[in-house]
C-alpha positions as CSV (number, residue, x, y, z in Angstrom):
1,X,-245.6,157.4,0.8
2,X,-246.8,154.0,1.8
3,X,-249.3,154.5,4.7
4,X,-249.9,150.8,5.4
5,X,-247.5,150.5,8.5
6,X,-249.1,153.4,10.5
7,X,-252.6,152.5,9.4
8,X,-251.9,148.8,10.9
9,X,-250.5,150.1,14.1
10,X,-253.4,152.7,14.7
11,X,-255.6,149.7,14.3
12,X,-254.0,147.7,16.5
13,X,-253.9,149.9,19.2
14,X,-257.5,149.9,19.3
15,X,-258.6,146.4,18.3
16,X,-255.5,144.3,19.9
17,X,-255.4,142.3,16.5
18,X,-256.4,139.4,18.5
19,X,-258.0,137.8,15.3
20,X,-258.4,137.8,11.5
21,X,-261.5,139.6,11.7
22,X,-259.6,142.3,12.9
23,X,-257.0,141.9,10.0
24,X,-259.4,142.2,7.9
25,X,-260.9,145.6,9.1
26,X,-257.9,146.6,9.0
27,X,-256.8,145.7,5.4
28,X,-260.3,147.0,4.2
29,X,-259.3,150.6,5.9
30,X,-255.8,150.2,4.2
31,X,-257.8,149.8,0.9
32,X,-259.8,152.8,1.5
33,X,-257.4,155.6,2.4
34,X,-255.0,154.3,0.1
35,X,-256.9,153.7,-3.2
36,X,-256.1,150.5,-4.2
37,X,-257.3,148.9,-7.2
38,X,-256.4,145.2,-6.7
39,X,-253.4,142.6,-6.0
40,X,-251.6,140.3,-8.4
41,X,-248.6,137.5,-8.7
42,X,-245.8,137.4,-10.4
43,X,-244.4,134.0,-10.4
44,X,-242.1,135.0,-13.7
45,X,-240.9,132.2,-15.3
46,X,-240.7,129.8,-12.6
47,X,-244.2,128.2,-12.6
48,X,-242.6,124.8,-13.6
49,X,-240.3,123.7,-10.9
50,X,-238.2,120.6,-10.0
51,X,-238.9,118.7,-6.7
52,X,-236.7,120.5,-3.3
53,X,-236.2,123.9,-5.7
54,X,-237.2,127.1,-4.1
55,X,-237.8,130.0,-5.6
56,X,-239.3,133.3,-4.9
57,X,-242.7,135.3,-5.3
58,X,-244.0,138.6,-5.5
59,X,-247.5,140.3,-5.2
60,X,-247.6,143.8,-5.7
61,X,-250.7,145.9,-5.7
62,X,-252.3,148.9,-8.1
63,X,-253.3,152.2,-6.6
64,X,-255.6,154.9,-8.3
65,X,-252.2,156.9,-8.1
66,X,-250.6,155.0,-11.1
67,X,-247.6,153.5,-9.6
68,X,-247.1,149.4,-8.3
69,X,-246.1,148.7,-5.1
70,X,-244.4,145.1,-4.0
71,X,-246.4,143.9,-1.4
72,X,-245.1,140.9,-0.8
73,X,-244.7,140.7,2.9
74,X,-247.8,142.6,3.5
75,X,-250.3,140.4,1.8
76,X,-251.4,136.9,3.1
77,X,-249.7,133.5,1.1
78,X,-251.1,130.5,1.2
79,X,-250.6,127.1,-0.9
80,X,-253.7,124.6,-1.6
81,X,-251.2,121.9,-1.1
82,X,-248.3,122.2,1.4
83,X,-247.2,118.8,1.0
84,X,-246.7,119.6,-2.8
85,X,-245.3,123.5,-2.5
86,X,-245.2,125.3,0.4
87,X,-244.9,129.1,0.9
88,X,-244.1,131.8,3.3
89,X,-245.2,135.1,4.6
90,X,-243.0,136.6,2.1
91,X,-243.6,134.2,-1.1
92,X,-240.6,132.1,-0.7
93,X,-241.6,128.7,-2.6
94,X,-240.4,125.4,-1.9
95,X,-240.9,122.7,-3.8
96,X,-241.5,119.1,-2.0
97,X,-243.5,116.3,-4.4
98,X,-244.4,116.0,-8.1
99,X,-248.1,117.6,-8.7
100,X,-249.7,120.7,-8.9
101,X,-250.8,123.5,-6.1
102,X,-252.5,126.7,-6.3
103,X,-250.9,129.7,-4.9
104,X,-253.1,132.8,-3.7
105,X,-252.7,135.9,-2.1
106,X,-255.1,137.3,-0.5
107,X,-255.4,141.1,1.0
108,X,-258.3,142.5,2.4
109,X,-261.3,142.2,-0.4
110,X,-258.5,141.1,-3.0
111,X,-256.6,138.3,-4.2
112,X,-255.1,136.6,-7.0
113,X,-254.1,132.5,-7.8
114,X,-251.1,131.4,-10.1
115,X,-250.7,127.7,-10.3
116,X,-247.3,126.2,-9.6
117,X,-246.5,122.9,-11.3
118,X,-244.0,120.9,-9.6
119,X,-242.1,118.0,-12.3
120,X,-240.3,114.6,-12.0
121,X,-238.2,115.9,-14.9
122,X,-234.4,116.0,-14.4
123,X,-232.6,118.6,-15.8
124,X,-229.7,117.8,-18.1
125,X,-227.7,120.6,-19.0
126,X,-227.3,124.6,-18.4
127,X,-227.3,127.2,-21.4
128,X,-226.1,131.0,-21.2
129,X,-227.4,134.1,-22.6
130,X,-225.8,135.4,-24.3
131,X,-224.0,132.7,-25.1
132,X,-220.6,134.0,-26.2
133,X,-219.3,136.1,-23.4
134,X,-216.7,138.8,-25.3
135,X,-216.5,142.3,-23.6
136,X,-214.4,145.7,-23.1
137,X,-212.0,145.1,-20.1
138,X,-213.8,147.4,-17.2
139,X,-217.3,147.2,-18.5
140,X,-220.3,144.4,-17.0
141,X,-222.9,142.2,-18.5
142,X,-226.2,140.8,-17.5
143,X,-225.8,136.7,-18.2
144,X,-228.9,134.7,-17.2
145,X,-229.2,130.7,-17.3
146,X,-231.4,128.1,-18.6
147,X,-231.8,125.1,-17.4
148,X,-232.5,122.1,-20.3
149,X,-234.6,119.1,-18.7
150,X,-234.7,115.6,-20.2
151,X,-238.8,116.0,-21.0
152,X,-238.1,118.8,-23.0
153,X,-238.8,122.2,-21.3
154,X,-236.6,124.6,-21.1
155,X,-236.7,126.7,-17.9
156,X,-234.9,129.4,-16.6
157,X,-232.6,128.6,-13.3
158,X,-231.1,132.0,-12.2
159,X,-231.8,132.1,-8.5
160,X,-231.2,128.4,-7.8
161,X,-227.8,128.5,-9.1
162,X,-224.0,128.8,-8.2
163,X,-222.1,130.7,-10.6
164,X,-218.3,131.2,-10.1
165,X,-215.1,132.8,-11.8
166,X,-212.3,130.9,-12.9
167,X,-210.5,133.7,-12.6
168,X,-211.7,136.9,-10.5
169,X,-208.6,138.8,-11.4
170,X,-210.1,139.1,-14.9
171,X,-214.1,139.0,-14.4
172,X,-216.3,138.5,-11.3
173,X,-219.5,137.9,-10.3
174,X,-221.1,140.8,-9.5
175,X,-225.4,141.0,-8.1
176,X,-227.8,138.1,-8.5
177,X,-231.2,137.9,-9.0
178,X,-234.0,136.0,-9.9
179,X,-233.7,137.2,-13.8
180,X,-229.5,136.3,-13.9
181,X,-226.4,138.0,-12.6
182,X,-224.3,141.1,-13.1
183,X,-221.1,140.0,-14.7
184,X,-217.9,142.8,-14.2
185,X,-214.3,142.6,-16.1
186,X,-211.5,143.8,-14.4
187,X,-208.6,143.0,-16.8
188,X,-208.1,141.6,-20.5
189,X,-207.8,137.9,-20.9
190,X,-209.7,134.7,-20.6
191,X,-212.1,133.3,-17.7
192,X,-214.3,130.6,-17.3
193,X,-218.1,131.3,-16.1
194,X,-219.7,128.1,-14.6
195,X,-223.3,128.1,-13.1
196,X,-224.0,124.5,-10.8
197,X,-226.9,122.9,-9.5
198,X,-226.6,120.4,-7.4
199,X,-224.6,117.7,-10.6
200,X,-225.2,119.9,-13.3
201,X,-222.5,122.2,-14.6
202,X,-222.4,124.5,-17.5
203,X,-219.7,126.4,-18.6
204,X,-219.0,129.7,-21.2
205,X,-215.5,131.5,-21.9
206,X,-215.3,135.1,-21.0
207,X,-213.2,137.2,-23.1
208,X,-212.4,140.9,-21.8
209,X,-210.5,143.0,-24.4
210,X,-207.4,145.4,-24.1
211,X,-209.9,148.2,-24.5
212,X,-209.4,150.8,-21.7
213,X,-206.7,153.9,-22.8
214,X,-207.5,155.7,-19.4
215,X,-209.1,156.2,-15.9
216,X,-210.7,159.3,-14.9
217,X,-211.8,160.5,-11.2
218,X,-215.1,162.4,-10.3
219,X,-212.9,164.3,-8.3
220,X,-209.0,165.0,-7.5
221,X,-209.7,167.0,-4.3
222,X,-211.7,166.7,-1.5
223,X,-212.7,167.6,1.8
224,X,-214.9,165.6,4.5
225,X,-215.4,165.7,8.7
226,X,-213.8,163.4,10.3
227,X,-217.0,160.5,10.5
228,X,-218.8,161.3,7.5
229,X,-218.5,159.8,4.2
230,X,-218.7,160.4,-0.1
231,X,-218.3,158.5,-3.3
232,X,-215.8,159.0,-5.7
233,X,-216.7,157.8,-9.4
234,X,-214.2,156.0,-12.0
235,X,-214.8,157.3,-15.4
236,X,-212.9,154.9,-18.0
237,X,-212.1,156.1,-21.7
238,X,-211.5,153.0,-24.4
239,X,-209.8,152.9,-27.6
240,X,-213.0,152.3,-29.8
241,X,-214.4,155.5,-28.7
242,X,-216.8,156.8,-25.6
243,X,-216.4,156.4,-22.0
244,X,-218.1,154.5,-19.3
245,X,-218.7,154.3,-15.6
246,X,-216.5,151.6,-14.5
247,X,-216.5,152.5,-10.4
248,X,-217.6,148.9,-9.7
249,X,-215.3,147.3,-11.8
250,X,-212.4,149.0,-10.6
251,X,-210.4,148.2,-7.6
252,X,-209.8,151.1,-4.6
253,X,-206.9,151.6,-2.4
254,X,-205.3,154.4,-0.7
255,X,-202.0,154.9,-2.0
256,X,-200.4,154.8,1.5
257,X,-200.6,152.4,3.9
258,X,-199.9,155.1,6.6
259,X,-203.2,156.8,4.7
260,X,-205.6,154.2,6.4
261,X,-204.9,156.5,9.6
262,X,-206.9,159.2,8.2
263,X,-209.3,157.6,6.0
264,X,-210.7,154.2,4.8
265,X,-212.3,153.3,1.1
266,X,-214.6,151.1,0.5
267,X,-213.5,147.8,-1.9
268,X,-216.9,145.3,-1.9
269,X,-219.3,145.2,-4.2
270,X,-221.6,147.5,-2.1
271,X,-219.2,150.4,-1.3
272,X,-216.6,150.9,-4.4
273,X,-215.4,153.8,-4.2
274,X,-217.1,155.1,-0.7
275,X,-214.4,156.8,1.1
276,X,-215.3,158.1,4.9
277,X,-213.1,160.3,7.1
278,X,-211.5,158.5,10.6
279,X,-209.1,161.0,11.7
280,X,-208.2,164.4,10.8
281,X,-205.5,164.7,8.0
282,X,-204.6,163.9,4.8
283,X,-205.1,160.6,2.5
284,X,-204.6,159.8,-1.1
285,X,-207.0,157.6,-3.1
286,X,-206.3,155.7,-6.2
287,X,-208.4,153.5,-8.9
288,X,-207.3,150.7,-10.9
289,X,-208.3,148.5,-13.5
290,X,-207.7,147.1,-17.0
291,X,-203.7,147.5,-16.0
292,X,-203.9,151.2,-15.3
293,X,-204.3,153.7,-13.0
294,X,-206.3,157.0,-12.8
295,X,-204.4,159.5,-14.3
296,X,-204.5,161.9,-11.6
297,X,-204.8,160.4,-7.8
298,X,-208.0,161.7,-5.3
299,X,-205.9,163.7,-2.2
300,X,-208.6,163.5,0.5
301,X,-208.6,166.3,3.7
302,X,-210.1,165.3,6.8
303,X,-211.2,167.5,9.1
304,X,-211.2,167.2,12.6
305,X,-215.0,166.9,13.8
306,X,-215.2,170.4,15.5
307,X,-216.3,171.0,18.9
308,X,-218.4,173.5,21.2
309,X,-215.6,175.8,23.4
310,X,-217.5,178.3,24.7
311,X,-220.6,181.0,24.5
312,X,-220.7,184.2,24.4
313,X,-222.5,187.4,23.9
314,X,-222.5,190.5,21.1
315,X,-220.7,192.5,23.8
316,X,-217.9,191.9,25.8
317,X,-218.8,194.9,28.3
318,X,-220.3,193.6,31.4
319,X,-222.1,195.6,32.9
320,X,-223.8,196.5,30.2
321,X,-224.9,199.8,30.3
322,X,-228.3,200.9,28.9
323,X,-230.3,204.1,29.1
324,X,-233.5,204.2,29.9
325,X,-234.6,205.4,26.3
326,X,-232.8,202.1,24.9
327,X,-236.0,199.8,24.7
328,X,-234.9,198.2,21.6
329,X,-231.9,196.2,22.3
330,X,-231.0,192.7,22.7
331,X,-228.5,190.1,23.3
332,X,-227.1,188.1,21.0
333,X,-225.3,184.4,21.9
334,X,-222.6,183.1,19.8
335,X,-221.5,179.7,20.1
336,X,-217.7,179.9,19.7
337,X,-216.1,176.0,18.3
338,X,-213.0,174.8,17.9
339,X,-212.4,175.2,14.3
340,X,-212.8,179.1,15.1
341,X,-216.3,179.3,13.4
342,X,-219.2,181.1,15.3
343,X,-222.7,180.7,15.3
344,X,-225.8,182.3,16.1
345,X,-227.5,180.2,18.6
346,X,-229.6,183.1,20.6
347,X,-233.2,181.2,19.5
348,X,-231.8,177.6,20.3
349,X,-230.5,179.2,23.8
350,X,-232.0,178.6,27.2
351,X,-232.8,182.5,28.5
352,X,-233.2,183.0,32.1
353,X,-232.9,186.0,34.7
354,X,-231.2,184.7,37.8
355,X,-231.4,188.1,40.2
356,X,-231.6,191.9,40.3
357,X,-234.7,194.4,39.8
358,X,-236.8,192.6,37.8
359,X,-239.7,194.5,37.7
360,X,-238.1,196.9,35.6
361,X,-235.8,194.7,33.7
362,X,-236.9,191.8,32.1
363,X,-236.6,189.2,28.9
364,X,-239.2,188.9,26.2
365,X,-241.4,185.5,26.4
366,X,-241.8,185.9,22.8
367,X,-241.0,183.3,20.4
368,X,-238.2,184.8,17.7
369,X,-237.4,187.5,20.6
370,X,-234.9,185.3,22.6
371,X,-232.3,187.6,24.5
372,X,-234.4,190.6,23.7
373,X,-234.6,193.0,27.0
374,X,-237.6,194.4,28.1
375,X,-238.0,197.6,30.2
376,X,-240.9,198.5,32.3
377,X,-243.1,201.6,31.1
378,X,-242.1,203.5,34.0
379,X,-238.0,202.9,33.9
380,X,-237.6,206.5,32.9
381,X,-238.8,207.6,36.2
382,X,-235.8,205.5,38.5
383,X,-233.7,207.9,40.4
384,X,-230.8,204.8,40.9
385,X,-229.3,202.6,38.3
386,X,-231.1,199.3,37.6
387,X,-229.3,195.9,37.1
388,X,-230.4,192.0,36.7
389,X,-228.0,189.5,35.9
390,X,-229.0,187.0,32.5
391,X,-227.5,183.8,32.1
392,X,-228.0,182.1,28.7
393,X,-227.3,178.3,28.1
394,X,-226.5,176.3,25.0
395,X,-225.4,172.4,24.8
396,X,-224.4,172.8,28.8
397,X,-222.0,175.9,27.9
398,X,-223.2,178.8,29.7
399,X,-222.7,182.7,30.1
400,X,-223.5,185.1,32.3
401,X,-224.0,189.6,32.2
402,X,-224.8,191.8,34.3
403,X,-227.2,194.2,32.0
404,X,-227.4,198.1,34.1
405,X,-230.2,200.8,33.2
406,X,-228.5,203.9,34.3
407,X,-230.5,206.3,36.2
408,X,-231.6,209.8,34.3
């Protein structure tokens, strides 16, 4: 676990962070209880860039534990020449004028420098890898892009790019990130993939084959409360053998428009497949791509949310009649809900004696004994029945006994 954040705030608390002296006590502390080793950059491979191109950073640091963190918007940016390429808190570069600047970051004792070349050359034209796009309908592809510039370099352009579809039906563009995209077929036939910047236009053909013999569901039956939520998975099967997770590329629906009553299903590209419960019934799910259908549809139950009705206790005698030898007994509370379930609540409960002889009848203060009555040591000596009333709460639900030690 990262203790940075609560280190920082401690500090804070008792320095004010009014200035970078006290940043710096503060980082140096970091750097102690957390064992690191040192920071670095990694600028990838976009340390030659044109002029107005941004493009983004990271720093992440070593720890005696082994394992890199990104600590990018922790550590402290700073360009040696902001009217060349400037930078943010978080390593977002932008480019500005032709020439060079020296980019370090700097935390606590440790830093690091990468130099950041800004050219006049123009780029020309835009290249794929790979370069011929032919995949199984339902399946994805990582394509990045390189950009070809008219001195000769060759650099890659993935984050400062549109791409676009000709034909989403059949592939889309799926994630982005600084090392390409996430291309996903949907259906077999032809599309066109085009990545732009600013004139510049390259273009490949995507070819998605009539691959996919069948669709599969993690599960054909389910059962959620009515706010809560699960995935399902599509499982595809193709004709040259094997299966494959295609959840992404496949579309969701319920079957029924009526079904949307009782439950929705997620469709973007960060929820496929994420079904949640709205109101309590019963909802059918289906999956589609390459042309078919799972073979068996998802039926979906919702529950309704269940709700607190009532507590009560182990006995429905009230009085409750003891003897004076009974100085092992307690009450238990049950919180009763609506879907007819009952739970033991007695140690979540609110105990209380509201009247009677409590002298001789009381409730343990012990923690684990909740409900638990206590009798005095003399109780075997009362000539006249002894009674107290106990009134236990739960969530604002409340019952009341009268508990009776019956005289020898």
């Amino acid at each position: 676990m990262n203790k940075l954040p609560l280190v920082i705030a401690l500090g804070c608390l008792c320095l004010g962070c009014e200035d970078d002296k006290a940043s710096s006590y503060l980082e140096t502390a970091a750097i102690a209880e957390l064992g690191m080793l040192g920071i670095k950059i990694d600028a990838g491979a976009s340390a030659l860039l044109e002029q107005e191109q941004g493009v983004s950073w990271t720093a992440s640091a070593s720890f005696t534990a082994g394992d890199d963190q990104d600590y990018s918007d922790q550590v402290h940016w700073h360009s040696s020449s902001d009217d060349i390429v400037s930078v943010d808190a978080s390593g977002l570069l932008q480019s500005h004028a032709v020439g060079e600047a020296i980019i370090t970051v700097r935390f606590g004792r440790f830093s690091a420098s990468e130099t950041v070349v800004v050219s006049s050359a123009e780029l020309q034209s835009i290249s794929f890898e790979p370069a011929a796009l032919s995949l199984d309908e339902c399946k994805s592809v990582s394509v990045s892009a390189s950009g070809h510039y008219d001195d000769g370099t060759v650099r890659e352009l993935n984050e400062s790019l549109n791409w676009a579809s000709s034909n989403t039906a059949i592939a889309s563009v799926g994630a982005q990130s600084s090392t390409g995209i996430t291309l996903l077929s949907h259906l077999a036939g032809t599309a066109t993939l085009s990545a732009t910047r600013g004139a510049v236009s390259g273009e490949t053909t995507v070819t998605a084959l009539d691959t996919l013999t069948a669709i599969t569901l993690s599960s054909t039956s389910l059962t959620l409360d009515e706010g809560t939520s699960a995935s399902l998975r599509a499982t595809g099967s193709f004709s040259g053998g094997g299966s494959n997770d295609i959840s992404d590329n496949s579309h969701w629906a319920l079957v029924s428009s009526s079904d949307s009553t009782y439950l929705s299903v997620g469709n973007s590209s960060d929820n496929k497949g994420v079904i949640t419960g709205v109101a309590a019934g019963s909802a059918t799910v289906r999956a589609s791509c390459g042309g078919l259908d799972n073979a068996t549809d998802a039926t979906v139950t919702v529950d309704a949310d269940k709700t607190l009705s009532s507590v009560s206790f182990n006995t429905s005698a009230n009085p409750w009649l003891l003897q004076t030898t009974d100085t092992d007994e307690s009450l238990v509370l049950y919180a009763n809900y609506s879907d007819s379930s009952t739970v033991d609540v007695s140690t979540d409960a609110t105990w209380e004696v509201l009247s009677g002889d409590t002298d001789s009848i009381a409730l343990s203060s012990e923690i684990g004994e909740e409900g638990h009555i206590v009798l005095s040591e003399d109780i075997g000596d009362i000539t006249a029945d002894m009674s107290v009333v106990i009134q236990a709460t739960y969530e604002e639900q409340t019952a009341l006994i009268q508990v009776t030690v019956e005289a020898p």
